[in-house]
N, C-alpha and C positions, 0 to 999 in steps of 0.2 A: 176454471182457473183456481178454483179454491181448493181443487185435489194436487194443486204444484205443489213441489216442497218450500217456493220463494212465495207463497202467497201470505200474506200481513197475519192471519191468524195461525197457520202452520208454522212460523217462524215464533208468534209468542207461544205456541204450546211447546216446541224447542226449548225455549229460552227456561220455561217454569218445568220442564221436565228437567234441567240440566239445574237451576236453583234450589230445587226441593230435593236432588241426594243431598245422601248427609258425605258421599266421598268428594262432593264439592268442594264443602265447607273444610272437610281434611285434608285438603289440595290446599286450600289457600293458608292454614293455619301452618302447615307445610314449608310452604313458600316465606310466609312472614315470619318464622323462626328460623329459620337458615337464613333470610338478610338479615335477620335481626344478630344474628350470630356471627355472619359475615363481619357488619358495622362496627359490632363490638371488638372482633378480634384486629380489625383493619386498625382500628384507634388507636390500641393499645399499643400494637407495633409501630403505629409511625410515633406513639411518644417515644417509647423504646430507642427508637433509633436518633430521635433528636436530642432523648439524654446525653445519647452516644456520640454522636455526629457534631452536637453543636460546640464552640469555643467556649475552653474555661477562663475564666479573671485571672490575670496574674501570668500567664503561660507567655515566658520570654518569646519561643520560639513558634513557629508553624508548626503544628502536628497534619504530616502530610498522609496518613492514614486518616484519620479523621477528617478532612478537608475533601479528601476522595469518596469517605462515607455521605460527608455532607452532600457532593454534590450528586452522588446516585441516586440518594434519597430524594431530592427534590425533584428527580425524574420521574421518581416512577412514583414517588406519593398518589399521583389521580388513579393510577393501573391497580392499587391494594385492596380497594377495597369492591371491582368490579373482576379481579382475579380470584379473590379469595372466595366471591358469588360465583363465578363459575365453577370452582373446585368444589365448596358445599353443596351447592346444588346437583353435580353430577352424583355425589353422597345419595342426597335426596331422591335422587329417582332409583337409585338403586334400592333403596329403603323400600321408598311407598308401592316398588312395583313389588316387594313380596307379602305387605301387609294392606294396601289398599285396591280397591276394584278396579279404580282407573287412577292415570298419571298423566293426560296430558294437558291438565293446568301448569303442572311443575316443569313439567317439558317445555311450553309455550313458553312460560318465563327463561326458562334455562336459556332456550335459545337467543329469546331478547337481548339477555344478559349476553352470553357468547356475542351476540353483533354490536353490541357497547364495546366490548372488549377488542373486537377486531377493530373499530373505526379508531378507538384510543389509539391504537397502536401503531397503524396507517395514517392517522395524521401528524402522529409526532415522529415517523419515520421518513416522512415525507416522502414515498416510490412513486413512481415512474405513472405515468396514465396508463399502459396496459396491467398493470397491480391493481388499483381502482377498477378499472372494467372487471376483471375479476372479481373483485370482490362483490362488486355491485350484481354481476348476471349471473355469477357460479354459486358464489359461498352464501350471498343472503337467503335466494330459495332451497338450497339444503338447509338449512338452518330453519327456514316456514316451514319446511315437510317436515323437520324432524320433530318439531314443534307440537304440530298437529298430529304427527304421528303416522302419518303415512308412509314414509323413509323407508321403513323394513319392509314396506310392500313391493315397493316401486323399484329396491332393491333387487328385490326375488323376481319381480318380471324382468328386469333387464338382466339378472344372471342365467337365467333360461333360455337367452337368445345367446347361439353360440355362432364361432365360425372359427374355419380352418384353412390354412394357410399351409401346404404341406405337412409336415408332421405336427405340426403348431397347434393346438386347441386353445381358443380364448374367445371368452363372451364377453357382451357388449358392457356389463356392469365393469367386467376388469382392465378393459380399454379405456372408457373413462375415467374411473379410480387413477390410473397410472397418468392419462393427462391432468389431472385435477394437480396430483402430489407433485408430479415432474413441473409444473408452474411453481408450487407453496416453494418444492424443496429450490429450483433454481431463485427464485425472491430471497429464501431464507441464507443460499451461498452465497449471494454479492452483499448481500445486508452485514453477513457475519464477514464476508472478507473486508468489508470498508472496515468494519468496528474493528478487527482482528489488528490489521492494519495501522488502523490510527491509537493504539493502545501499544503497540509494541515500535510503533517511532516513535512518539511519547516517552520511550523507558530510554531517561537522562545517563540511569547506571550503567547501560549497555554501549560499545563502541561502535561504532558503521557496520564492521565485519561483521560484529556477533550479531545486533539486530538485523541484520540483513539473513541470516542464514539463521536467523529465530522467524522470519516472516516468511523465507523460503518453506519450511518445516511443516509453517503453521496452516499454510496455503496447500499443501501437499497431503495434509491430512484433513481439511475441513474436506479436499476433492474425494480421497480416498473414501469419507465419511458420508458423502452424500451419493455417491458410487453405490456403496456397498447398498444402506439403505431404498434409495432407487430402485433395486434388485430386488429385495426383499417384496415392495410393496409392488411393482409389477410381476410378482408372482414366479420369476425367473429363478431357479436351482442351482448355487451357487458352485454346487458342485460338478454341475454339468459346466461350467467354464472349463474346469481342471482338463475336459477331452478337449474342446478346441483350443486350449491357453497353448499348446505346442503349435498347431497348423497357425494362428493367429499372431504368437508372437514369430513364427520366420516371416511372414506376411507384412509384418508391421516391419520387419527388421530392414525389410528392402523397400519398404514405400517411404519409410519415415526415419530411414537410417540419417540424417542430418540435422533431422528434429532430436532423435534419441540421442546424438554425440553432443551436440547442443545444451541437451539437456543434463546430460552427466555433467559435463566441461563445466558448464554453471556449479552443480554443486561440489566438483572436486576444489575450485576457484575460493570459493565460500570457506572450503576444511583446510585448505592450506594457506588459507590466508595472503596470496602474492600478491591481492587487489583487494583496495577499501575503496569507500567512498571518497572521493573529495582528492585520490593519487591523481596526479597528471600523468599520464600514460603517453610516450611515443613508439606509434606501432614501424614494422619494418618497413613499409614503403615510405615512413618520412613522415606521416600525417597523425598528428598529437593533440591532446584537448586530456580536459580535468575529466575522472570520470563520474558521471552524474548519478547514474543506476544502474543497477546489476540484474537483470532479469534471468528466470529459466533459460532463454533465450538465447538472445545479445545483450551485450553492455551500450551505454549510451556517454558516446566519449563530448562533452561539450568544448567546440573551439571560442577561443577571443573574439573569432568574427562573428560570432552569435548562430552557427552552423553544428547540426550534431550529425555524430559520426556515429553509425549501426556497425560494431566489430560483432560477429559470431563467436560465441561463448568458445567455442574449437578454435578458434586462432591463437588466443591465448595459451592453450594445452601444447599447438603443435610448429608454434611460429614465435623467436623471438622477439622481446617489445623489453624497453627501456621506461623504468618505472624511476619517475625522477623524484618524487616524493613519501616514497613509502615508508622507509626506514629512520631517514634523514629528512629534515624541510631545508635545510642549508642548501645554499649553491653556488660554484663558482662559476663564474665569467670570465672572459679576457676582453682586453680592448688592444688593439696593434695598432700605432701609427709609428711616422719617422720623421725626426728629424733632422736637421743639418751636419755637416763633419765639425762645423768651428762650436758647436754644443755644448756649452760645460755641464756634461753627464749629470754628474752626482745631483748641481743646484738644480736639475729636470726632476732626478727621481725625489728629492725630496718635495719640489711644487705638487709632481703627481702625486704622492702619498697624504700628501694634506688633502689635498682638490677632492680626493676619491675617497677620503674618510672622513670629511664635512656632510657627506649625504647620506640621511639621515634611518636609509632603509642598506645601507652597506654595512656590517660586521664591522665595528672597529674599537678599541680599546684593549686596558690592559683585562677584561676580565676573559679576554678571547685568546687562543693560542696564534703562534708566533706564524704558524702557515696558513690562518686563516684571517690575519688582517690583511691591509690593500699595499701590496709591496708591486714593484716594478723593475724591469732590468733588462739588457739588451738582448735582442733576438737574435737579431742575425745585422750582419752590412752586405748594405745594397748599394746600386750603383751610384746612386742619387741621396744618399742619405742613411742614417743610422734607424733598424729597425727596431722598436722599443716596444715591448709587452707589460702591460696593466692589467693583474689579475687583481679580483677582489670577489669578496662571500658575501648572498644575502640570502634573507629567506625566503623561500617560494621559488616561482620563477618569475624570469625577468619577459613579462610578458604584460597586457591586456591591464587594470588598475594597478598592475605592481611593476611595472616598466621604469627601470634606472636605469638600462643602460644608454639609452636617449639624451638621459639625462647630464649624465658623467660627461659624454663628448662634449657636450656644449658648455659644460664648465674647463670640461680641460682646452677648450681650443678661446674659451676666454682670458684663464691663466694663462696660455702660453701667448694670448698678443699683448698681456698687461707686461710681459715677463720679455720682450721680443726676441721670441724664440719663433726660428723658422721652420716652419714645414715644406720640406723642398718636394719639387713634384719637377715630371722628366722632363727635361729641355733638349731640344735640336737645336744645336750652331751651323749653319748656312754659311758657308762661305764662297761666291764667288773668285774662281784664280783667271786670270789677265792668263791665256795661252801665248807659250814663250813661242816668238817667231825667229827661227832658224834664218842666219843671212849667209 
């Protein structure tokens, strides 16, 4: 047992053979001037930034550039100074590997450091448990191998194992490389589209339209971007798409011809601006709602009844729809009732005009023009009675929290019993006749 390499006295001649170089001692002096290095430069910047960042005495206003530097800063203050050890140390090993014997003390650290920096980063990101499983079974042991140094080995035996798949050549090192990234780079595109996302609805300066078809843009190039990459790093020749990009896209043109109309339709919607966020939309079968989001996709119409409506982005290209708020928020209503022939008209319209311009969500005053206060006048005679029209302007629609016109009737049918004024409704006169008997 004492010829093992684990047995107690083999391990301390280990231990004193790896003590007594002097490239030990240069590995660790190594290591302790680059954090040293690191620490210092990490300091210096977070004073830097909170000379910068923090609120001056005296300053009337909010500086909202500064408010936004504050608050980056205080994120990523812990990430400074275990990122900037990762950067010098990758320095470090490039250094000592061409003037020292060996490097992998500085390795071992590097790597340490590197899994400091992944777990900061993962916990203030807070992902999903299969990110963590990741991290934990993938990323930690490359990180021990590279550490130790074995990496470039174990590398070169698994690129030596190859396989072919018809014209296809690919080894097992470049099979996993490409799952490894295709996990980072898919974490790295929901990460960056949440951020993307919630930074560009945030932006107060921009209107619904424009932020919308800024987050459209933004999402279409992070995919493009992580696409293109993707490719790269599975090893795939970009130029070899340009042969199949004709057989593929008629291919796609007939499988996903609805997705791809869809998809136009959405961004034409966006450039011409005919839908914002927040228009009530009524489409041509009748069925209406505020529109809530605009996706590649469909739009998402919300009704009063708390029901959403899926339109495909091509209905709007190739089907009329009544955009009741887009241009204008104003709107008119009408109200029709009737009543009696003994009516004295006039004192009716001036009860309605009052009754309908007491409420407090109707258009009325002198700062409005003269067709868009609450005026009334007859419609039509009916058989039963005088047909009287009550139009009036409010904003929005008369729907769901903003509902007047519910309201009007039962003031007008209050005035008119305070006022006794009839509403005649149809009567049948019955009359029995006595049949004349012939003598």
């Amino acid at each position: 047992m004492d010829d093992e390499w684990y047995a107690p006295d083999r391990i301390a001649d280990l231990v004193l053979d790896v003590v007594t170089r002097v490239s030990f001692y240069e590995q660790i002096a190594a290591v302790l001037l680059t954090l040293v290095g690191a620490w210092v430069l990490s300091r210096a910047i977070q004073r830097k930034l909170d000379s910068v960042s923090s609120p001056t005495e005296g300053e009337d206003a909010p500086n909202r550039i500064r408010d936004r530097v504050y608050n980056v800063t205080n994120q990523v203050r812990d990430l400074l100074f275990p990122g900037l050890s990762a950067l010098l140390l990758g320095i470090t090993v490039a250094v000592t590997g061409e003037f020292f014997d060996q490097t992998w003390l500085v390795r071992l650290v590097q790597g340490a450091n590197f899994l400091s920096l992944i777990y900061m980063i993962v916990t203030r990101t807070n992902p999903r448990e299969y990110v963590r499983h990741f991290m934990v079974f993938v990323m930690v042991p490359i990180v021990i191998l590279y550490g130790l140094g074995l990496l470039d080995n174990i590398t070169r035996s698994l690129d030596a194992i190859s396989f072919e798949f018809g014209s296809i050549n690919f080894t097992l090192y470049g099979a996993m490389r490409t799952a490894v990234f295709a996990v980072v780079l898919f974490w790295l595109g929901r990460f960056s589209n949440a951020t993307g996302q919630e930074i560009i609805r945030n932006r107060v300066k921009l209107d619904d339209t424009n932020r919308e078809l800024a987050l459209k843009s933004f999402q279409i190039a992070l995919f493009v971007l992580i696409a293109l990459v993707f490719l790269q790093i599975a090893g795939i020749d970009l130029t070899a798409l340009v042969v199949f990009g004709g057989a593929i896209g008629v291919g796609l043109g007939f499988g996903l011809q609805q997705i791809a109309s869809n998809f136009i339709s959405g961004i034409i919607i966006l450039l011409d601006r005919t839908l914002a966020i927040g228009d009530f939309i009524e489409l041509e079968d009748g069925r209406s709602g505020t529109l809530r989001e605009l996706s590649m996709r469909s739009a998402t119409l919300e009704t009063y009844d708390g029901k959403d409506i899926m339109v495909p982005n091509e209905r709007f290209i190739t089907t009329a729809f009544t955009n009741w708020t887009h241009n204008n928020d104003k709107q008119r209503y009408p109200i029709v009732l009737e009543v009696a022939y003994g009516t004295d008209i006039e004192k009716l319209f001036d009860i309605l005009r009052e009754v309908v311009a007491s409420h407090p969500s109707v258009l009325s005053g002198d700062e409005f023009p003269i067709e868009e206060r609450p005026d009334a006048e007859i419609q039509a005679f009916n058989d039963s009675g005088i047909e009287i029209l009550v139009e009036f302007w409010m904003r929005g629609i008369d729907d769901g929290k903003n509902r007047v016109g519910g309201d009007l009737l039962l003031m007008i049918w209050t005035a008119l019993r305070e006022h006794d004024i009839e509403i005649p409704f149809p009567q049948t006169e019955v009359r029995l006749l006595e049949p004349k008997i012939k003598r």
